[in-house]
PDB file of N, CA, C and O in Angstrom:
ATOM      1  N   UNK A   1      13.557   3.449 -12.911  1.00  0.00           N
ATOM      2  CA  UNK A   1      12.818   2.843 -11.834  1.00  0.00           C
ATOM      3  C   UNK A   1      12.178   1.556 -12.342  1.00  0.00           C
ATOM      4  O   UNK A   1      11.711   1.551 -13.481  1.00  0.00           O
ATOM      5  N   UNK A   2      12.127   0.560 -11.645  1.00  0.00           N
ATOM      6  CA  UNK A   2      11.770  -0.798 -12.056  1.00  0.00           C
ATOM      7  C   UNK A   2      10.520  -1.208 -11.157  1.00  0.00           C
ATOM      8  O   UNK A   2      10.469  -1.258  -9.928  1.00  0.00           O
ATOM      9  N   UNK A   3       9.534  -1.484 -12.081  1.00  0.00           N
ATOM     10  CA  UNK A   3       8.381  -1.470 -11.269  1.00  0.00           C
ATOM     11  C   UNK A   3       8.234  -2.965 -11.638  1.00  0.00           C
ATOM     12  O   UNK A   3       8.919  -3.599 -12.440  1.00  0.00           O
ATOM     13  N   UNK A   4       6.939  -3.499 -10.696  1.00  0.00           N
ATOM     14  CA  UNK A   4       6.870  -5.358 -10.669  1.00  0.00           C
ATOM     15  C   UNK A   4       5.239  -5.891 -10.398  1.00  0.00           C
ATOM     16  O   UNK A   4       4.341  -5.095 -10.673  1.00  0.00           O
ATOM     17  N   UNK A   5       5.124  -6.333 -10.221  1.00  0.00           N
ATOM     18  CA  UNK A   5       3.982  -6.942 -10.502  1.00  0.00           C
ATOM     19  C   UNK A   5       3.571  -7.776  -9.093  1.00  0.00           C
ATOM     20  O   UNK A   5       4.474  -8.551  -8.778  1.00  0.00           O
ATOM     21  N   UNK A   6       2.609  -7.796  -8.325  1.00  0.00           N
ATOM     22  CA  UNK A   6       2.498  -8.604  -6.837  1.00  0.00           C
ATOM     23  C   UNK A   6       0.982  -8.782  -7.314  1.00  0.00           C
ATOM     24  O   UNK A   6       0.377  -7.816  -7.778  1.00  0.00           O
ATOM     25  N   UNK A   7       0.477  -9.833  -7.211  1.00  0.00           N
ATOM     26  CA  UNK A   7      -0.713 -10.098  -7.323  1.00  0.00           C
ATOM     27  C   UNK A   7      -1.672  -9.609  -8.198  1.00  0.00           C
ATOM     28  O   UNK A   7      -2.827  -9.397  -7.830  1.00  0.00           O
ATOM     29  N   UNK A   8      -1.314  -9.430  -9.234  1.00  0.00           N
ATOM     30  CA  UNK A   8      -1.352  -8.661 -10.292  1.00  0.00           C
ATOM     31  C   UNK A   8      -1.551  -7.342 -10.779  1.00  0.00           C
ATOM     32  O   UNK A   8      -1.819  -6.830 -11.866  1.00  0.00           O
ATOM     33  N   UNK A   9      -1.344  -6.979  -9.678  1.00  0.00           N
ATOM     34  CA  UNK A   9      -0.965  -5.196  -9.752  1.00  0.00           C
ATOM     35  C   UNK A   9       0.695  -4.575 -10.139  1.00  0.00           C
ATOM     36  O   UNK A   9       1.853  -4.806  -9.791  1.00  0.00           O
ATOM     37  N   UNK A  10       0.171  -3.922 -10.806  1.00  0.00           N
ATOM     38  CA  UNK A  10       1.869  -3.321 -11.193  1.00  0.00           C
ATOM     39  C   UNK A  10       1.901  -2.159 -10.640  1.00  0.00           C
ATOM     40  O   UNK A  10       1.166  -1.201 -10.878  1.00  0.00           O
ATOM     41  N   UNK A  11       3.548  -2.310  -9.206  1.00  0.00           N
ATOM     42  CA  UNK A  11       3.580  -1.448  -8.196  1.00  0.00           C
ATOM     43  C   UNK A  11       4.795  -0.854  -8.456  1.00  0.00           C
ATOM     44  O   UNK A  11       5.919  -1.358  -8.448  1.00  0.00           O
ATOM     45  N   UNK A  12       4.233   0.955  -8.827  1.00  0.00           N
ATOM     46  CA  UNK A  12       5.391   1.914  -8.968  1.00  0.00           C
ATOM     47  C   UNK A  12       5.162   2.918  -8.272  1.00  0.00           C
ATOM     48  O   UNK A  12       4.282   2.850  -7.414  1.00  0.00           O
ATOM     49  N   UNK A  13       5.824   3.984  -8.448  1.00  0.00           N
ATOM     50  CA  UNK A  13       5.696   5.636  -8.249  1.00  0.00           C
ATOM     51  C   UNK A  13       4.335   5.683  -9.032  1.00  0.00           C
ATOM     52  O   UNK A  13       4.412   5.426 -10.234  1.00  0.00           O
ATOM     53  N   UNK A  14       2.844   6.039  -8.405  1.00  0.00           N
ATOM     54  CA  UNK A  14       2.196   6.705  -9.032  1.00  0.00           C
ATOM     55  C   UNK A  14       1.148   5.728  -9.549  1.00  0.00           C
ATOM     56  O   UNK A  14       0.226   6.082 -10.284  1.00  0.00           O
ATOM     57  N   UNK A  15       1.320   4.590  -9.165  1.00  0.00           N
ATOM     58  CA  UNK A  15       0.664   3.067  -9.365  1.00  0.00           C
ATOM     59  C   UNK A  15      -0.974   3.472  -8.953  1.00  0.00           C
ATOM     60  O   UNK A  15      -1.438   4.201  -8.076  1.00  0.00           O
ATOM     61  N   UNK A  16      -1.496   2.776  -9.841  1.00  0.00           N
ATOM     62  CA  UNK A  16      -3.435   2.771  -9.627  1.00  0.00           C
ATOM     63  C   UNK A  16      -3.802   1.643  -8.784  1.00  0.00           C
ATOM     64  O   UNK A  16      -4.155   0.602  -9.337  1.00  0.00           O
ATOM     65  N   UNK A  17      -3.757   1.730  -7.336  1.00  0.00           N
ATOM     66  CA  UNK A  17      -4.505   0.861  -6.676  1.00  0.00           C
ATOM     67  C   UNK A  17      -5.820   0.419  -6.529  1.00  0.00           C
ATOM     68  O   UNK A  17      -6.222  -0.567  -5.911  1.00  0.00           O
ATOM     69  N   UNK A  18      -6.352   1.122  -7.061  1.00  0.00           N
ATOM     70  CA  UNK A  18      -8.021   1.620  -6.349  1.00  0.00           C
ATOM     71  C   UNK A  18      -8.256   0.056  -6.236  1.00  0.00           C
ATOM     72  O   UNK A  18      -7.997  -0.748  -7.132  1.00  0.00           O
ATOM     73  N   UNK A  19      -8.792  -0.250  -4.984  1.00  0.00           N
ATOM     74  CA  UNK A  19      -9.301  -1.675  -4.634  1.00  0.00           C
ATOM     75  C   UNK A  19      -8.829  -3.157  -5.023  1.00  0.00           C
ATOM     76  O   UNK A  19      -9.315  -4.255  -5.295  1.00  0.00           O
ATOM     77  N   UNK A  20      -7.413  -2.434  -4.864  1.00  0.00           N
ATOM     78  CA  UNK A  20      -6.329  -3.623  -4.705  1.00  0.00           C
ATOM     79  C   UNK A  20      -6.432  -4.748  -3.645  1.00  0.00           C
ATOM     80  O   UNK A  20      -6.795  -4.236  -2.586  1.00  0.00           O
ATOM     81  N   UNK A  21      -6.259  -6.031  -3.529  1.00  0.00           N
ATOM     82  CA  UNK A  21      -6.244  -6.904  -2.744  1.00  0.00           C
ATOM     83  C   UNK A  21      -4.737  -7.455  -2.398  1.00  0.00           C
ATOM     84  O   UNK A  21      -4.060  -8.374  -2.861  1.00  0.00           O
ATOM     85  N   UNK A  22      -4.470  -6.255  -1.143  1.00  0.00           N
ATOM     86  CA  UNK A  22      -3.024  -6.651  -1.532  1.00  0.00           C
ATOM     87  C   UNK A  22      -2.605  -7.372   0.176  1.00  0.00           C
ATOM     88  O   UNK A  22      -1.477  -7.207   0.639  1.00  0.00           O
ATOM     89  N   UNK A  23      -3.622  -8.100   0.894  1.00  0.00           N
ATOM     90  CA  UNK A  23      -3.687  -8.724   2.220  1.00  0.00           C
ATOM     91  C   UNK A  23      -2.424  -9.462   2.016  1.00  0.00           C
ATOM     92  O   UNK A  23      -2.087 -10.033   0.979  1.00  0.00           O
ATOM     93  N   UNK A  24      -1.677  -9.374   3.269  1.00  0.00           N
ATOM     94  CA  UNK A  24      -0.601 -10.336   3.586  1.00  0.00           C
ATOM     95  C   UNK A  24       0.337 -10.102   2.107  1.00  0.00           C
ATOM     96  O   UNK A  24       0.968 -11.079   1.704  1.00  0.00           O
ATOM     97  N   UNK A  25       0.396  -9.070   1.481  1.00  0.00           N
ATOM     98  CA  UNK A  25       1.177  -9.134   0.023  1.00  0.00           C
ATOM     99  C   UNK A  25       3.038  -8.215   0.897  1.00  0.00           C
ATOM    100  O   UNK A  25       2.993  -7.202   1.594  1.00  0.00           O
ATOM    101  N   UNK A  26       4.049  -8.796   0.624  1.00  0.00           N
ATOM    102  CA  UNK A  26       5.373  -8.412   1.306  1.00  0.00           C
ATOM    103  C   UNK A  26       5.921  -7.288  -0.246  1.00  0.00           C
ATOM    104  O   UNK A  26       6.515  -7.525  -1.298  1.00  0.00           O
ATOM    105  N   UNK A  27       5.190  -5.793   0.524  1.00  0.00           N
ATOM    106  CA  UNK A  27       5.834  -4.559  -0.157  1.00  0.00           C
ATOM    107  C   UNK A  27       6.800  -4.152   0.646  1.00  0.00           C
ATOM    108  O   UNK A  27       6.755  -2.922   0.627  1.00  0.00           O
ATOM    109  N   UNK A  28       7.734  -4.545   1.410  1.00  0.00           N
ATOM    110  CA  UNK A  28       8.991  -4.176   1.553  1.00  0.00           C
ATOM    111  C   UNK A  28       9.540  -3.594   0.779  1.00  0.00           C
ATOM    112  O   UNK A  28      10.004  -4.238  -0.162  1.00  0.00           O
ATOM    113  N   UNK A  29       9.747  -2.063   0.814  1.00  0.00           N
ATOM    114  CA  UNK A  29      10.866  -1.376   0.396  1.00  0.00           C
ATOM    115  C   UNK A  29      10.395  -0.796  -0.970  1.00  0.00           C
ATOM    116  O   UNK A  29      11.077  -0.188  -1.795  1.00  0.00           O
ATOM    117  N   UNK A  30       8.906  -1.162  -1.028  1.00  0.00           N
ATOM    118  CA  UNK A  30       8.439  -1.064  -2.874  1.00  0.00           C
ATOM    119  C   UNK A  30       7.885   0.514  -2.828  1.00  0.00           C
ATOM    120  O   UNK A  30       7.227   0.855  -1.845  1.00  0.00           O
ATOM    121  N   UNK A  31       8.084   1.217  -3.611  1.00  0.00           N
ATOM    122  CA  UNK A  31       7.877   2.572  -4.268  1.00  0.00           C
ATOM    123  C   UNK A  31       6.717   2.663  -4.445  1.00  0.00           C
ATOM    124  O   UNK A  31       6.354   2.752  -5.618  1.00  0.00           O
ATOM    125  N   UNK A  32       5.654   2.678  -3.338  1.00  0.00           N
ATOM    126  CA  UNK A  32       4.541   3.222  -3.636  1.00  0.00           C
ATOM    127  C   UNK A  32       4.044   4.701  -3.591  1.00  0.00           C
ATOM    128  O   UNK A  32       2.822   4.834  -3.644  1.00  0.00           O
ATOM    129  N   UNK A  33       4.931   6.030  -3.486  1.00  0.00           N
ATOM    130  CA  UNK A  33       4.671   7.258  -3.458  1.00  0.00           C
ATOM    131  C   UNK A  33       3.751   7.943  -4.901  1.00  0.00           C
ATOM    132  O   UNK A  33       4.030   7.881  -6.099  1.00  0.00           O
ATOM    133  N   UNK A  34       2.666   8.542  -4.242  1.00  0.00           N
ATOM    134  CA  UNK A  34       1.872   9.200  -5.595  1.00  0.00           C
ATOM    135  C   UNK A  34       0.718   8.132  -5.426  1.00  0.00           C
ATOM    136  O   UNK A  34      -0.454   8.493  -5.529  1.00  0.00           O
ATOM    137  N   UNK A  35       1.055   6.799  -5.164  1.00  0.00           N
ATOM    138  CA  UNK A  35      -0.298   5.814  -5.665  1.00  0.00           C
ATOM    139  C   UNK A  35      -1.832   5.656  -4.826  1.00  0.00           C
ATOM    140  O   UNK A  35      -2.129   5.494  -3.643  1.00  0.00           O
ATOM    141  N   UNK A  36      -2.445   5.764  -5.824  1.00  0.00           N
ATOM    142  CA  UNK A  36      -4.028   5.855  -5.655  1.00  0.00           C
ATOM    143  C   UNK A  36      -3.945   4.518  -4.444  1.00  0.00           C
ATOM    144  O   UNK A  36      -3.022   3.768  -4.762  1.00  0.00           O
ATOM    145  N   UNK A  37      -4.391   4.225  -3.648  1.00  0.00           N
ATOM    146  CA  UNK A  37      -4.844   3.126  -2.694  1.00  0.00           C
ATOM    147  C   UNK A  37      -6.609   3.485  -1.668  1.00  0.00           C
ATOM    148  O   UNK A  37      -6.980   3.318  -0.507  1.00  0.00           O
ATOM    149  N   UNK A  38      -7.088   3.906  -2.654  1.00  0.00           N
ATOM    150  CA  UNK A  38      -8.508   4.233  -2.159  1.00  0.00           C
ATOM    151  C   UNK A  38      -8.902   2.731  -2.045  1.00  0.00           C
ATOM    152  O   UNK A  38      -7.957   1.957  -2.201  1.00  0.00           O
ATOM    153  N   UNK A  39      -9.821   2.309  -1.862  1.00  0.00           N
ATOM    154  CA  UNK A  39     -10.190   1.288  -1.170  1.00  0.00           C
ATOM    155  C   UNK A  39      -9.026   0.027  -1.156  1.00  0.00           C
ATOM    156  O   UNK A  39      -9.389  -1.150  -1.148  1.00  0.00           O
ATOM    157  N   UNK A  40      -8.127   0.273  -1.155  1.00  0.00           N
ATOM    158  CA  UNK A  40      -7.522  -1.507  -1.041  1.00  0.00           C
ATOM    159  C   UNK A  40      -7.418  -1.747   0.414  1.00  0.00           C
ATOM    160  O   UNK A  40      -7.702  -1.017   1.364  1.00  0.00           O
ATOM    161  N   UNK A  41      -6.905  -3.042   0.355  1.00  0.00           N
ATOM    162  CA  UNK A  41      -6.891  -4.140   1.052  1.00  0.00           C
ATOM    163  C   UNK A  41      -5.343  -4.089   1.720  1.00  0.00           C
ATOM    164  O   UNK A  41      -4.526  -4.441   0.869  1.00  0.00           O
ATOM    165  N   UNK A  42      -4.903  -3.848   2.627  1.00  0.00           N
ATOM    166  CA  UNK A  42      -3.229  -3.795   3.084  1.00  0.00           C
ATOM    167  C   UNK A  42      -3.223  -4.343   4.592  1.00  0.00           C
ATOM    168  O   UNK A  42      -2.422  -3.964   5.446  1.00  0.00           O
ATOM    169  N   UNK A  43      -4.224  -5.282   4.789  1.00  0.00           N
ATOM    170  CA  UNK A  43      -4.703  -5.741   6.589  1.00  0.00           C
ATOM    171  C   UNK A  43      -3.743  -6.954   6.618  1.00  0.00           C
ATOM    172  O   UNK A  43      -3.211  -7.207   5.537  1.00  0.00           O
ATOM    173  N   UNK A  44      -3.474  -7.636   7.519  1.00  0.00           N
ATOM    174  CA  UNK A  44      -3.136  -8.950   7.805  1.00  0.00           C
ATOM    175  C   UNK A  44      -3.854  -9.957   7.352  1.00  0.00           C
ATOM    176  O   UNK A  44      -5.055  -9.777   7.151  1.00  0.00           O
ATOM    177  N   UNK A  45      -3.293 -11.137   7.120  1.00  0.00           N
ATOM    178  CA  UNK A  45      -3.527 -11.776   6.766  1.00  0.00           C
ATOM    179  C   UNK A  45      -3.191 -13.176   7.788  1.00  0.00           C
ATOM    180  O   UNK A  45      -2.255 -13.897   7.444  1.00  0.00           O
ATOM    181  N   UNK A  46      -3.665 -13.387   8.541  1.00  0.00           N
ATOM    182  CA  UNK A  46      -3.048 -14.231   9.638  1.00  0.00           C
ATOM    183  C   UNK A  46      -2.727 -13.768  10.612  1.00  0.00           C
ATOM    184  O   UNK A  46      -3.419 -12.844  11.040  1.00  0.00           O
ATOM    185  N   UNK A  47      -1.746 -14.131  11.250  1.00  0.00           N
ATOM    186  CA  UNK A  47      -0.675 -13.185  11.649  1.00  0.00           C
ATOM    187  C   UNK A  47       0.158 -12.420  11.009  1.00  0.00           C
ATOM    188  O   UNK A  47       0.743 -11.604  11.721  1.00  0.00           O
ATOM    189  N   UNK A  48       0.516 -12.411   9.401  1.00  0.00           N
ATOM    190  CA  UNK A  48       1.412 -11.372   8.925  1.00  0.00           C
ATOM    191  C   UNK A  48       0.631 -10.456   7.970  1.00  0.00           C
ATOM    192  O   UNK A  48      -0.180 -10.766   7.097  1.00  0.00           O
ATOM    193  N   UNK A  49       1.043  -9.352   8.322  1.00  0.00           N
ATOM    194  CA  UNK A  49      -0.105  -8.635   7.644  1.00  0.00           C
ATOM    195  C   UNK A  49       0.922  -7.578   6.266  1.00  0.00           C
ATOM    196  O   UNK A  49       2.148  -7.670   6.313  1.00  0.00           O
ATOM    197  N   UNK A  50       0.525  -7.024   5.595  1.00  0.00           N
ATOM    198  CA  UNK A  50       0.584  -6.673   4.312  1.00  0.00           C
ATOM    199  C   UNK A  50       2.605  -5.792   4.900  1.00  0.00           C
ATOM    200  O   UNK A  50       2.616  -4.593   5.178  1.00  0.00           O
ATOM    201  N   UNK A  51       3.501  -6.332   4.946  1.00  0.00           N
ATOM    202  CA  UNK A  51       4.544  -6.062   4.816  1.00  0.00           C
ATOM    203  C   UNK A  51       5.312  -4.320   3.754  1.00  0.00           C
ATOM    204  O   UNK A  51       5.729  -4.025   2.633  1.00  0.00           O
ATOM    205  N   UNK A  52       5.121  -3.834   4.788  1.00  0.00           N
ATOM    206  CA  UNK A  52       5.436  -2.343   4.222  1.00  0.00           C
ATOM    207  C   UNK A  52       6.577  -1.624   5.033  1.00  0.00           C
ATOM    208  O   UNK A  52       6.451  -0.405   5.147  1.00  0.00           O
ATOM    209  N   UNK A  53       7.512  -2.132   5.526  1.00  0.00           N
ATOM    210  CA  UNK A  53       8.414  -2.279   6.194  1.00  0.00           C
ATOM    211  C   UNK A  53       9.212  -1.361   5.245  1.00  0.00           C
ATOM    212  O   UNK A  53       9.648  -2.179   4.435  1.00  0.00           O
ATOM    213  N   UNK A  54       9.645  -0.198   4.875  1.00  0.00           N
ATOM    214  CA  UNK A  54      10.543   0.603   4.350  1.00  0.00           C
ATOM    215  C   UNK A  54      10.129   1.161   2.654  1.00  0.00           C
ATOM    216  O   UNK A  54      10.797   1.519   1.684  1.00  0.00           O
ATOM    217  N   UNK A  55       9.047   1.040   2.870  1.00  0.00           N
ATOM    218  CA  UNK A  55       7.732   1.113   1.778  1.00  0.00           C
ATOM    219  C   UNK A  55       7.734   2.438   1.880  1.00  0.00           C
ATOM    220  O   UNK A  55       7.667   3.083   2.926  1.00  0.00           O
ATOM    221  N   UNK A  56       7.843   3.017   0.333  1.00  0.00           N
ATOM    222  CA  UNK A  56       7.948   4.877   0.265  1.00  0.00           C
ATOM    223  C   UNK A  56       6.225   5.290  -0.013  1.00  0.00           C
ATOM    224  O   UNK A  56       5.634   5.080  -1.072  1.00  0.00           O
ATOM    225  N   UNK A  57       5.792   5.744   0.882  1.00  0.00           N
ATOM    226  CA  UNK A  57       4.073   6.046   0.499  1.00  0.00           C
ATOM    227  C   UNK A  57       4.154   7.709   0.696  1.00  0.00           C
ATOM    228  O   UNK A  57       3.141   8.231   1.162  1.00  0.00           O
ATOM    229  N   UNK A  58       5.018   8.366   0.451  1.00  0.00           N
ATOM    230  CA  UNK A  58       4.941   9.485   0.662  1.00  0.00           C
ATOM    231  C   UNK A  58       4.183   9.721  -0.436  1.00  0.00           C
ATOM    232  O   UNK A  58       4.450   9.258  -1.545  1.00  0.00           O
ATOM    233  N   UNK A  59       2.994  10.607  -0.127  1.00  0.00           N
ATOM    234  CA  UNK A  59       1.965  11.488  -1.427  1.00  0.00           C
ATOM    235  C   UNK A  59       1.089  10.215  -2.104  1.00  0.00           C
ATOM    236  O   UNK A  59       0.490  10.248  -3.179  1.00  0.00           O
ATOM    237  N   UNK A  60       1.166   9.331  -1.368  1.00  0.00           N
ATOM    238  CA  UNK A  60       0.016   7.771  -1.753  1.00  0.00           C
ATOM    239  C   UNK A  60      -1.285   8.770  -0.788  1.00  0.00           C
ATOM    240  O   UNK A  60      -1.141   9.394   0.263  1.00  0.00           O
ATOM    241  N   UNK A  61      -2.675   8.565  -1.767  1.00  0.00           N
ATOM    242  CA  UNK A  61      -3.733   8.662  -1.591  1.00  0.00           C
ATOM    243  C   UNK A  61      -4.645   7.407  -1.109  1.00  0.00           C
ATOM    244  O   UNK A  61      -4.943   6.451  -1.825  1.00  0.00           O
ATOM    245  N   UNK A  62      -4.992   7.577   0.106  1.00  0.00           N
ATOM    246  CA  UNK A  62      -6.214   6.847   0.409  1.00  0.00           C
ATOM    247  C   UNK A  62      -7.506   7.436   1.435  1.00  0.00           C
ATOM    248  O   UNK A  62      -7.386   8.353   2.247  1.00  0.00           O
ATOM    249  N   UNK A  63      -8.626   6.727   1.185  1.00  0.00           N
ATOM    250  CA  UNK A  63      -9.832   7.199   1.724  1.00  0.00           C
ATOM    251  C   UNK A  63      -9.953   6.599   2.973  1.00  0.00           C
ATOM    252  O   UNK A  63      -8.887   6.163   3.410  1.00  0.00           O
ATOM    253  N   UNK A  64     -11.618   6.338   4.176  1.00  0.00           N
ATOM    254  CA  UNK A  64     -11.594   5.763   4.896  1.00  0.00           C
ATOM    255  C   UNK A  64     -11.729   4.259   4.877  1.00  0.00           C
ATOM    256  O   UNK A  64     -11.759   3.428   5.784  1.00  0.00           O
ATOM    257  N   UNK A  65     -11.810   4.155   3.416  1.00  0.00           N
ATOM    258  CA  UNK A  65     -11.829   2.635   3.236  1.00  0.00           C
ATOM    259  C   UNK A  65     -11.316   1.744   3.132  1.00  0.00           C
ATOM    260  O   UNK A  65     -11.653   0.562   3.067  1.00  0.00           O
ATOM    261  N   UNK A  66     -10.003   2.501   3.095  1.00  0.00           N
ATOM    262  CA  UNK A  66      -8.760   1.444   2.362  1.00  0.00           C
ATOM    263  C   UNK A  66      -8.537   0.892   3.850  1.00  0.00           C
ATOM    264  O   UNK A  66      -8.630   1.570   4.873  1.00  0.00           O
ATOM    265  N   UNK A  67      -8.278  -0.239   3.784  1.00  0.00           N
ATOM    266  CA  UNK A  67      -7.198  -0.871   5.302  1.00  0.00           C
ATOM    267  C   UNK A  67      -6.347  -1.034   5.259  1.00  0.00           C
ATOM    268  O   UNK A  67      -5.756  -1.108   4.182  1.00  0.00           O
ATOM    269  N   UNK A  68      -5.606  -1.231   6.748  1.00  0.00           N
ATOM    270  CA  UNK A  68      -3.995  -1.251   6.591  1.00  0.00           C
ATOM    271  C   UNK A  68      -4.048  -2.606   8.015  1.00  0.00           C
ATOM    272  O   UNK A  68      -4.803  -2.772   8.973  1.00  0.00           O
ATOM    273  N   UNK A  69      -2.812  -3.360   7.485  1.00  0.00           N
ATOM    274  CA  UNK A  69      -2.177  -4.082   9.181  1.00  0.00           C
ATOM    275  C   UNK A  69      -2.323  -3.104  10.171  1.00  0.00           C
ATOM    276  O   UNK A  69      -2.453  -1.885  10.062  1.00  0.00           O
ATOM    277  N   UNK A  70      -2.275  -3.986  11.367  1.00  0.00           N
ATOM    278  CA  UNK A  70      -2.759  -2.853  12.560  1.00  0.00           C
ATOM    279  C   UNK A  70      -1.570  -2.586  13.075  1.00  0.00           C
ATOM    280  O   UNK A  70      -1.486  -2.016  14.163  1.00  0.00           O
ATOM    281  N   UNK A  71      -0.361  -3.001  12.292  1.00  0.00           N
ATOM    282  CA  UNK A  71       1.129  -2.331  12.734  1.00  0.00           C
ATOM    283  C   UNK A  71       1.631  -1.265  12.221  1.00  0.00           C
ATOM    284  O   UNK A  71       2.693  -0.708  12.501  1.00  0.00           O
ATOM    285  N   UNK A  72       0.722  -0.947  11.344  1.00  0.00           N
ATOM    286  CA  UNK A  72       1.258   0.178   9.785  1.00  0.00           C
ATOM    287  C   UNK A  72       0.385   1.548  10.153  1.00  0.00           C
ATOM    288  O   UNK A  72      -0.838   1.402  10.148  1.00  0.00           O
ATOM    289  N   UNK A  73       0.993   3.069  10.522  1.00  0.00           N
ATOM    290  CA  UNK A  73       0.365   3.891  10.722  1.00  0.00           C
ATOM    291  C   UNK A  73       0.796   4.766   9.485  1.00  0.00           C
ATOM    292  O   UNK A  73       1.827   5.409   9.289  1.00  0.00           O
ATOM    293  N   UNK A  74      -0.567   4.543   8.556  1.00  0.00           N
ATOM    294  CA  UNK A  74      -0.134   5.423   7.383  1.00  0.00           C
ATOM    295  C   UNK A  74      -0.281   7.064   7.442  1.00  0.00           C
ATOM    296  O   UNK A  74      -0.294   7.724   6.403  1.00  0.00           O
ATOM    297  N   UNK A  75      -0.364   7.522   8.436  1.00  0.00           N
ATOM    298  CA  UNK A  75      -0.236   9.434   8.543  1.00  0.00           C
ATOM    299  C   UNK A  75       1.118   9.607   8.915  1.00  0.00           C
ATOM    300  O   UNK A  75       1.613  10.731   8.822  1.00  0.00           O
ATOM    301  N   UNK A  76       1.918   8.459   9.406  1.00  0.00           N
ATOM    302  CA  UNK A  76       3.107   8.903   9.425  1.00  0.00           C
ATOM    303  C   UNK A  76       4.298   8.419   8.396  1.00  0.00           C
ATOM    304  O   UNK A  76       5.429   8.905   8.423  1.00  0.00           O
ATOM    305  N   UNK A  77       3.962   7.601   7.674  1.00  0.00           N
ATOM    306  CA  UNK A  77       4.134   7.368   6.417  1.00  0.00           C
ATOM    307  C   UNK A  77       4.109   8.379   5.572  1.00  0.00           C
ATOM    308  O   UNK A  77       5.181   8.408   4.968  1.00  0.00           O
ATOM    309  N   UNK A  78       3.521   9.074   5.300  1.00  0.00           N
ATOM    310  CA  UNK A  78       3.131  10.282   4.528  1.00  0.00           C
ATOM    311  C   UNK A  78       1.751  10.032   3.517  1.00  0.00           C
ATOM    312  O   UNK A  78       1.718  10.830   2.581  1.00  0.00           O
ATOM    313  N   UNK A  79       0.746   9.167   3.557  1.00  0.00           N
ATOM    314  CA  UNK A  79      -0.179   8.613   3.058  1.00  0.00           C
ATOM    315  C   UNK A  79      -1.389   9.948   2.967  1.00  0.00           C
ATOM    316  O   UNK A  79      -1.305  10.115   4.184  1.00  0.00           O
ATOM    317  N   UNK A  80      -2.047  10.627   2.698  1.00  0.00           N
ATOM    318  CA  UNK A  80      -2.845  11.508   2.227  1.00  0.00           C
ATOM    319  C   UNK A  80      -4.256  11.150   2.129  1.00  0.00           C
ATOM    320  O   UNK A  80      -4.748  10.625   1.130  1.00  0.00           O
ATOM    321  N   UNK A  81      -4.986  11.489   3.342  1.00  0.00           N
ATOM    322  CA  UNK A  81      -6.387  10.629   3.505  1.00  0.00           C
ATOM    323  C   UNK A  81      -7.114  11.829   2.514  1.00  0.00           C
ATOM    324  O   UNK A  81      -6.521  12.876   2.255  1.00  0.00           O
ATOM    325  N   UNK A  82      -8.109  11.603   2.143  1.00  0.00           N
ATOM    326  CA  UNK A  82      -9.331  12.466   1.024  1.00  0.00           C
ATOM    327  C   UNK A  82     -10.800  12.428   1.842  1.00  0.00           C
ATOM    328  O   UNK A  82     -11.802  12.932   1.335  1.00  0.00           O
TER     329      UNK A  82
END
């Protein structure tokens, strides 16, 4: 598995988000399942908002704090609120 780097977070299976700033950041298709995303940042940014378009979040953890684009419904994602 090849993990990468977006704003200087390194995004894998199992990746440590906690209070990532990842606004308007294009995770298309990126392997975020398992990863901590308690407070980050995943809102729009303009009009385009944090691109998660085929984005694996199955078993990704987040709280009520984290945000998301208001196009992105992470309970059906498989995202795991705490």
């Amino acid at each position: 598995m090849t993990a990468y780097n977006i704003y200087g977070y390194e995004l894998k299976a199992g990746a440590d988000l906690t209070d990532a700033n990842l606004c308007g950041a294009n995770l298309r298709r990126a392997n975020l399942s398992r990863a901590n995303l308690y407070w980050a940042d995943l809102t729009d940014a303009g009009l385009a908002g944090a691109n998660l378009a085929g984005a694996d979040l199955s078993g990704a953890k987040a709280n009520e704090d984290t945000t998301w684009s208001r196009w992105f419904n992470p309970e059906v994602a498989g995202v795991i609120f705490d």
